[in-house]
N, C-alpha and C positions, 0 to 999 in steps of 0.2 A: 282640598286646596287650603294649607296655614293660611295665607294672605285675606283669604276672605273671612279665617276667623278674627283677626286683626280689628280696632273698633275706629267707626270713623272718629274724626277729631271735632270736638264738641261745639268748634265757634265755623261749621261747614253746615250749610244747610238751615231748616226752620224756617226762611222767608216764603209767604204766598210767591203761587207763582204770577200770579195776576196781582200790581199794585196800583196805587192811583199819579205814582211816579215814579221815574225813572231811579236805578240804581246807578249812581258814579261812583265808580272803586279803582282811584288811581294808583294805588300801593298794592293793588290784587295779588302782583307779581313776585313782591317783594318778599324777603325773610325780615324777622324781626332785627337781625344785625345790620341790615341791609339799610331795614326805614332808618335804628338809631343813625348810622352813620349820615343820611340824608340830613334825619333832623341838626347833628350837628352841622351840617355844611350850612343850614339856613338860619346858625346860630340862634335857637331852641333853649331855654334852659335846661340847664339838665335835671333838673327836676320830671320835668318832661320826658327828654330824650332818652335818660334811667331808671324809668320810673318800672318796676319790677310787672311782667306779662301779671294780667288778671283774665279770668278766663270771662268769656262772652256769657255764657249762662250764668255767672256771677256766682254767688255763695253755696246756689243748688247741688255744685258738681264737687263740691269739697264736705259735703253731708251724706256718708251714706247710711240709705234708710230713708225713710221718710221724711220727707222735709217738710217741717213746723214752722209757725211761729217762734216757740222756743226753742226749740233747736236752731234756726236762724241766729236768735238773738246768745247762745251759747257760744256759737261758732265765729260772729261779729266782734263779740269780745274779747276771745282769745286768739283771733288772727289780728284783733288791735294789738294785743301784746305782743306778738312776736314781732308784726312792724317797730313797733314802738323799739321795741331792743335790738334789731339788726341796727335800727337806727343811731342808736345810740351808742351801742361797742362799735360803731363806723364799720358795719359790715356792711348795709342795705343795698349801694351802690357798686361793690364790690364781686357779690354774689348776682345771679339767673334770676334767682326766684328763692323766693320762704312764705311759708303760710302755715295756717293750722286746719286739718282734718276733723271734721267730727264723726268717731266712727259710731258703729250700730252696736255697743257694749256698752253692758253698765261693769261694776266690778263694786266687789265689797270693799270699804275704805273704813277709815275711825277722823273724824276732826272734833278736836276736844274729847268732848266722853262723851261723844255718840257715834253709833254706827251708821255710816252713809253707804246707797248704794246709786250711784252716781256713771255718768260718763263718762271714757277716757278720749283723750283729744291727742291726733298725733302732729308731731315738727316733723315740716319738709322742708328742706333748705337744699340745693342744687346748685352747681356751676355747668353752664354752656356756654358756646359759643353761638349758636343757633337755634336751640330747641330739640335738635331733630337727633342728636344724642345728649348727654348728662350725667355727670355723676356727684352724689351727696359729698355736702360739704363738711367737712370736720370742726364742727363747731367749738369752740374751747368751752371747756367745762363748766367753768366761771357762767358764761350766756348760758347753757344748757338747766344750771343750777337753779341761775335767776327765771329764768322761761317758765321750769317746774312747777318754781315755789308762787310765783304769778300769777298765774293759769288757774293753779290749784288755792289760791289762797282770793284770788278777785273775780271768779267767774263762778257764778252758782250754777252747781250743777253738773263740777268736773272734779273729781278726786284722784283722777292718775292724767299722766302724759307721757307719751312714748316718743322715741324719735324713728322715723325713717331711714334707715341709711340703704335705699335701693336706685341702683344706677337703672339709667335708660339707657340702652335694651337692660335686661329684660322688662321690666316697670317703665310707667310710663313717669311722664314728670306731673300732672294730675292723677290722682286716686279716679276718677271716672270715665 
C-alpha cells in the first residue's frame, strides 16, 4: 500500500493522551488559506495574517541529522538570513514559505588560505495556495547571490549553499 508509506505530517500528533485540561481547537477545521483569509476579515495585521507557516516541531525538522546545540544555532542564523532577505527584496509576503535546511554534509571549502570542512545549508522557497500542493519559487539571482555569500560569509560553520528547486508532489514543502 504507497499511502501508508507516505509520512504523517509533523505538527499531528505528540500530545498526552491524558492532560490536566481540555484541548480547544477552533481552526481544527481549517487550511491555512482558510484561517489567513479569517484573520483578514477580523482585521489582523498582516504581519500576522502573512506571516510565513513555521513548522510545530520548530527548527528540529529542518536539521537533518542530529540535532545539536550547534547545529541549532547554525541553522538559527542562517534561516535569520534568508528571512531577513525575502524581507527585504519584498518577496516574504509574496511567496508560501522560505527557510534554510541544515543538511547532514560537511564538504571541503577554502575561506582565506585555509581549508574548511564545513556544513552545507540548503534555500527553500515555495509558492502555494494551501500547502497541500507547491512549487519552488525562482528566485532572481541577485537574492540567491546575496543568500550565498551571507550564509557563507556570517554563519560559522557553513561554506556551501545550495537551493532547492523541488515541487510538492513529489517533495514535500519541509525536508522531514
Amino acid at each position: 500500500n504507497p499511502a501508508a508509506l507516505i509520512k504523517s505530517h509533523h505538527n499531528v500528533g505528540g500530545l498526552p493522551e491524558k492532560m490536566k485540561f481540555e484541548l480547544i481547537e477552533p481552526l481544527r477545521c481549517l487550511f491555512k488559506d482558510e484561517v489567513r483569509e479569517l484573520g483578514k476579515e477580523l482585521g489582523l495585521p498582516k504581519e500576522i495574517v502573512m506571516r510565513q507557516p513555521f513548522p510545530g516541531p520548530g527548527l528540529a525538522v529542518r536539521i537533518l541529522g542530529e540535532v545539536t546545540p550547534e547545529r541549532c544555532e547554525i541553522l538559527r542564523n542562517a534561516d535569520t538570513i534568508v528571512v531577513e532577505e525575502m524581507k527585504s527584496n519584498n518577496l516574504y509576503y509574496k511567496i508560501w514559505q522560505s527557510f534554510a535546511v541544515l543538511l547532514p554534509v560537511r564538504s571541503v571549502g577554502v575561506m582565506g588560505d585555509e581549508r574548511t570542512y564545513e556544513y552545507t545549508i540548503a534555500v527553500r522557497a515555495v509558492e502555494s495556495k494551501d500547502g497541500m500542493t507547491a512549487d519552488w519559487v525562482k528566485l532572481p539571482y541577485k537574492v540567491l547571490e546575496t543568500l550565498s555569500n551571507r550564509i557563507i560569509n556570517e554563519v560559522d560553520g557553513v561554506n556551501r549553499v545550495c537551493l532547492d528547486i523541488s515541487s510538492k508532489p513529489p517533495a514535500t514543502i519541509e525536508w522531514e
